[in-house]
N, C-alpha and C positions, 0 to 999 in steps of 0.2 A: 681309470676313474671315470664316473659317468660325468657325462657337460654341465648336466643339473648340479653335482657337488662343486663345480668351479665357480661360487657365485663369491657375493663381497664378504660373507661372514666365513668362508674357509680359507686357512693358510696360502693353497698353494694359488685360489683364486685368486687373492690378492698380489702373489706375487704377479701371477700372468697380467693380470690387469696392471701393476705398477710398470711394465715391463711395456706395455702399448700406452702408458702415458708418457713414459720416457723417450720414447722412438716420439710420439706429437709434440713434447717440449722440444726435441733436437730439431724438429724438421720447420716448425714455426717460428727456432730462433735461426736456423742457417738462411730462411728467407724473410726477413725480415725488410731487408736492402731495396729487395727487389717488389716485396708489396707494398713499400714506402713510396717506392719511383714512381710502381704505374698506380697507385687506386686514383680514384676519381670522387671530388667534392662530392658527387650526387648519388653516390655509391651509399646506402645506407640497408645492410642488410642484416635483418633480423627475422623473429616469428612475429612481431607486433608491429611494423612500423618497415614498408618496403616500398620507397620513391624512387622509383631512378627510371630513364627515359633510351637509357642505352639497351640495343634488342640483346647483345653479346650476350648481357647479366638476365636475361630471362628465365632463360635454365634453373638459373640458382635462386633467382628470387620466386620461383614458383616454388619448388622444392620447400625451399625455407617458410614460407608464409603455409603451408599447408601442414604441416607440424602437428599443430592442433587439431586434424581432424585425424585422429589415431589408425579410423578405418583404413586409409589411405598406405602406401610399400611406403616406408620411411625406413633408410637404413642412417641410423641418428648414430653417432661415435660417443666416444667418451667423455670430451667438453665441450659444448656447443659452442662456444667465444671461438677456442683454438680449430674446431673445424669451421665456423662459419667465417674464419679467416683467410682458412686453407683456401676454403672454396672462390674466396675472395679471389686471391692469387689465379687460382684456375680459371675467372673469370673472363681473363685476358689471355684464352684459350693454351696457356703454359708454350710460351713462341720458342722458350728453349729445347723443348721437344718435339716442333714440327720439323727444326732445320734437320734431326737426327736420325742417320739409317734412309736418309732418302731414297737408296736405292733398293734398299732391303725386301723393299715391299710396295703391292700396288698403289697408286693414289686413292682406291674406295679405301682401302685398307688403312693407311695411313692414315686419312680423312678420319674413322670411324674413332682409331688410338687418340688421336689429338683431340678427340672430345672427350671422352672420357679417361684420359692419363693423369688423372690428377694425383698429386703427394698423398694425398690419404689413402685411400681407395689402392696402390700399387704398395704402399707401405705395410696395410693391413694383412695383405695377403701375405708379404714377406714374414711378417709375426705370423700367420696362421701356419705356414709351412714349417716353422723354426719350433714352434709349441706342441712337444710331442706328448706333454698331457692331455692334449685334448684329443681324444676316443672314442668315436660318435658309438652309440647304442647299435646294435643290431636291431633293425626294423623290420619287420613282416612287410613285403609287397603291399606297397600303397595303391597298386593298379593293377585291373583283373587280369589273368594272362592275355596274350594273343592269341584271336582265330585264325583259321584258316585265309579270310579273307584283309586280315589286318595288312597294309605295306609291312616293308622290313625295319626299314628305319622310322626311328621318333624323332620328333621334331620338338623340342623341347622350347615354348614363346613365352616370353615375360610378358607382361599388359603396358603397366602406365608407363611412359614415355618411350614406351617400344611401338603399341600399336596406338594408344590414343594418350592423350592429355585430360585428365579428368581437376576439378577444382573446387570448393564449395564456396570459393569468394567470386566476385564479379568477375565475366567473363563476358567481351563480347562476341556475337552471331554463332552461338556456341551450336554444334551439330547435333549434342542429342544433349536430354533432362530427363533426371528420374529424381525421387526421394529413396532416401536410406532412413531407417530408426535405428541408431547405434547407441548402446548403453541408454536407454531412452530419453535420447533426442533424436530431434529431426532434423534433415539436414535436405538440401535441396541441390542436389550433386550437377554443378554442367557440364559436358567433355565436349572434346573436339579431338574426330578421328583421324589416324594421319593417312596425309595422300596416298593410295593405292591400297589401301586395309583390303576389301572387298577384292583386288582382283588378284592381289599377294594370296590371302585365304583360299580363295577360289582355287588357285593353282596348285598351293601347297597341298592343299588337303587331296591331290589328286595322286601324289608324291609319296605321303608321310602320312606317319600315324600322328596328329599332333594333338600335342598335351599344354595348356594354357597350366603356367605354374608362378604363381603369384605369390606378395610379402603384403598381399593385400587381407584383410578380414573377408570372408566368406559372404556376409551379409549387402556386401559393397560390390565385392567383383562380381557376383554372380549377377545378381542386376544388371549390371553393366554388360556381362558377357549376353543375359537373355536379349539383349536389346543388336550386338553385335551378329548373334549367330542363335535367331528367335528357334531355328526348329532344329538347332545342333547338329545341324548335317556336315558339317566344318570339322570343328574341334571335337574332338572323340572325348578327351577327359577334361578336367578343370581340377586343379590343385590349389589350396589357400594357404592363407599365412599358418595353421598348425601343422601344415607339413614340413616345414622350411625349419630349419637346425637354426637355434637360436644364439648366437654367440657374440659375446661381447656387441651387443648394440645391435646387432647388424643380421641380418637373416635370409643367410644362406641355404643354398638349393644344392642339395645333396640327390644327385643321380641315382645313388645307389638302393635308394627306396623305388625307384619305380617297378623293379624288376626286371631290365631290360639289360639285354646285352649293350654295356657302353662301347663297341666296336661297332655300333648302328646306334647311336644317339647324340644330339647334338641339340644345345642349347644356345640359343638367341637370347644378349640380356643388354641393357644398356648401361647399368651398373656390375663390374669386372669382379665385388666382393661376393655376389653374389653366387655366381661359378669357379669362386676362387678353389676347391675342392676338385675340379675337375679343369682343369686350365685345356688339354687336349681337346675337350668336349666344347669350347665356349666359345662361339661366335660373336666378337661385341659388336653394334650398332650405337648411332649418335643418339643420345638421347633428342626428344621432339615433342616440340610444345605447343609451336602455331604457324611454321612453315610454308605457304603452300605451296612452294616451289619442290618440294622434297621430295627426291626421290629415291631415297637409301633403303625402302622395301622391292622397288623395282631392279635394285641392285644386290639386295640378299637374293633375291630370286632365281638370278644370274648364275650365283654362286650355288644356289644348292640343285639347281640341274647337275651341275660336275657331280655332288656327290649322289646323284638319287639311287643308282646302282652300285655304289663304293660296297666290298667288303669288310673296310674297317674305315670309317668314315674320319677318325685321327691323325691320319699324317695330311691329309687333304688340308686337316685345319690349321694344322702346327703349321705346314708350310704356309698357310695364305695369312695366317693373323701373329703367330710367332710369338704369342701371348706372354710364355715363361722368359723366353731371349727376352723381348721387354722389360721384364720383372723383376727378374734375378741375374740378368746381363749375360 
């Protein structure tokens, strides 16, 4: 069955969907104790109305207030109350999950999962793995082949909160401004790029074929990208949100449209649903909003010298991020 006939007006859509509502009622009532204990009176978080002076909840209150502007990689679930609760929960960076496996894995490593390990996000994937109805289309090669002079391996980078933080509410001493007209309106876009963009790129691109693949609208990132990488000597291709396999909310990055051998491709993502399709392939990084102390691209960097000449770039990843052990235990 195509992904397209799994919406709310067909049977078995609705089943799959009742089926990731069910898994969100179970996991918002078994925490319930523990988001009781720790929130915080100043915690108010929504799309309309976002106070709060703790940096922890930054993440999420960006995320969340930026909603409204659709241009922008929103991967939105199924209720907003019950994930904006979730996130709630994650906010206090889920401490149940730092004490776990500490030896398992390096401390970047670690570091990276404990940002992004939240209940929703590791739960979805488990539904997407278990839903054998869903059977993506066969796609024609969204990317021209490779030349002669192409590297071997793709580098597969996500944008917002990977390499920069973009926002169309106030922001101050923000690094770069452009306008976007989405749906016609205007919008007056600020970001700030994270520390070491520029000599990460630099290096990378000297490595890797790299491919910018975004949940972003085309009209938005590309701007932004003209502004990153003005004469495109960096980034080889750029990919938008209609490349990205639409599913239940969330829109994933499916590998297998590039055309590339995935035994040389590896994707960077800050959110884990995103690659959930390709867990061997997926590199996570901490999401980054306004850091400047940051240096977790200094530290991807690190890491993909090991793999610049890998044969099969796979077990390199499975062993340093251990994504599915995390997932599925």
């Amino acid at each position: 069955m195509d992904i397209d006939e799994a919406g709310p007006d067909n049977e078995e859509g609705q089943i799959n969907s009742k089926k990731l509502e069910r898994s969100l009622d179970t996991i918002v009532q078994n925490q319930n104790d523990f988001y009781d204990k720790e929130n915080k009176n100043n915690y108010n978080l929504n799309s309309n109305n976002i106070n709060n002076s703790n940096n922890k909840n930054k993440k999420f209150m960006a995320s969340s207030a930026i909603i409204t502007s659709s241009f922008r990689n929103e991967n939105i679930n199924l209720d907003h109350q019950k994930i904006n609760k979730l996130e709630s929960i994650n906010t206090f960076n889920c401490k149940k999950f730092e004490v776990k496996n500490i030896n398992a894995v390096n401390n970047w490593t670690l570091n990276n999962i404990a940002n992004f390990e939240n209940i929703e996000s590791f739960n979805f994937i488990r539904n997407l793995h278990n839903l054998n109805q869903i059977n993506l289309s066969k796609r024609a090669p969204v990317l021209p082949k490779k030349t002669r002079s192409s590297h071997p391996i793709t580098l597969v980078l996500d944008l917002d909160e990977t390499l920069v933080h973009c926002s169309t509410t106030q922001m101050d001493s923000p690094d770069l401004e452009f306008n976007v007209n989405f749906n016609g309106v205007d919008y007056l876009v600020k970001g700030k790029v994270r520390p070491y963009y520029k000599e990460f790129l630099e290096r990378a691109s000297e490595m890797f074929e790299i491919v910018i693949f975004t949940a972003s609208q085309k009209v938005y990132a590309d701007s932004l990208l003209n502004i990153l990488d003005p004469n495109r000597k960096l980034i080889r291709h750029r990919l938008f949100r209609d490349s990205c396999s639409h599913i239940y909310g969330n829109y994933l990055k499916d590998l297998s449209i590039l055309g590339r051998d995935l035994s040389k491709c590896v994707i960077v993502d800050n959110s884990p649903q995103a690659f959930g399709f390709h867990l061997p392939n997926g590199i996570p990084i901490s999401s980054w909003y306004e850091d400047k102390e940051d240096t977790e691209l200094l530290k991807l960097l690190h890491f993909l010298e090991k793999i610049r000449e890998a044969e099969d770039v796979r077990p390199f990843v499975v062993n340093e991020f251990r994504m599915e052990e995390r997932i599925f235990g």
